[in-house]
N, C-alpha and C positions, 0 to 999 in steps of 0.2 A: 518124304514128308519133312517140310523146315520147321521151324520154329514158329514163324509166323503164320504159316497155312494152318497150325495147331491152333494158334493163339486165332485165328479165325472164325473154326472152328467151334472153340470154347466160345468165343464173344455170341455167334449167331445161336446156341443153344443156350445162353443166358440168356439173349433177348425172348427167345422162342417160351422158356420157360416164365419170363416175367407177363410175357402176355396172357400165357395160361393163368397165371395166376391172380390178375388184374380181369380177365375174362369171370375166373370164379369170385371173384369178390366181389363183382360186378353182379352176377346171380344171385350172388348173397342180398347181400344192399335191396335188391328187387324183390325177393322172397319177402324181406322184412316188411318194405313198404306195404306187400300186397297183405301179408298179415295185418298190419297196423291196418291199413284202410278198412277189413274186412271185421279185425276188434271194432272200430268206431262205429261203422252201420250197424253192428250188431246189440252196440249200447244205444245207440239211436231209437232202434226201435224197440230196444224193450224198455226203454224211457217213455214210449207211445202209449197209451190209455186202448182197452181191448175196442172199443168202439172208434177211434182212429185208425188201429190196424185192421179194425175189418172195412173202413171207408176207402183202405187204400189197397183190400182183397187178400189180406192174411190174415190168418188166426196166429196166435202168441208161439203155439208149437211149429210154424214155419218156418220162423225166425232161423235157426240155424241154417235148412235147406236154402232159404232167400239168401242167404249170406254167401253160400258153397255157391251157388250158382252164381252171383256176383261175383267171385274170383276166376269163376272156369270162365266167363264171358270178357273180363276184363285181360286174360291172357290171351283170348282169343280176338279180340281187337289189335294188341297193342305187337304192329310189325317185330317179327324177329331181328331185322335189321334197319332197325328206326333210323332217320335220319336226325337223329338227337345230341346233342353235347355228350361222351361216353365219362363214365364217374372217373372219380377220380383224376383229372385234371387231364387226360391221354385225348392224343388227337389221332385219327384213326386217318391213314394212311390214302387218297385219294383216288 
């Protein structure tokens, strides 16, 4: 084992570990969005007058259920390997 095979080594498990780490911040970041988005509808509608949320098939005590379901359907759309710009400025490998 040389020096440089070391120094190899060390470089390919920096990268390895940057990507982990850039991978979970990237989970992060997403987490937050889908809280935030899910805060927002959920002032939305309890901004709604009870006679609006029943025009539109919910009672006031829904509102959270409609909200949870909004997030589990909105992860459930959105591909695990989206074809999308990846955060933080990283270009993902071809």
């Amino acid at each position: 084992m040389t020096a440089r095979s070391i120094g190899r080594d060390v470089e390919e498990m920096t990268m390895y570990t940057q990507e982990k780490l850039l991978d979970w911040l990237d989970g992060l970041v997403a987490a937050y969005r889908g809280w935030a988005r899910r805060r927002k509808a959920a002032a939305e509608l309890n901004r709604l007058d009870d006679r609006m949320l029943s025009d539109i098939g919910i009672s006031r005590s829904e509102i959270p259920s409609v909200v949870a379901r909004l997030g589990r359907n909105m992860r459930r759309r959105a591909p695990a390997n989206a074809n999308t710009a990846p955060a933080f400025g990283r270009r993902k490998a071809a």
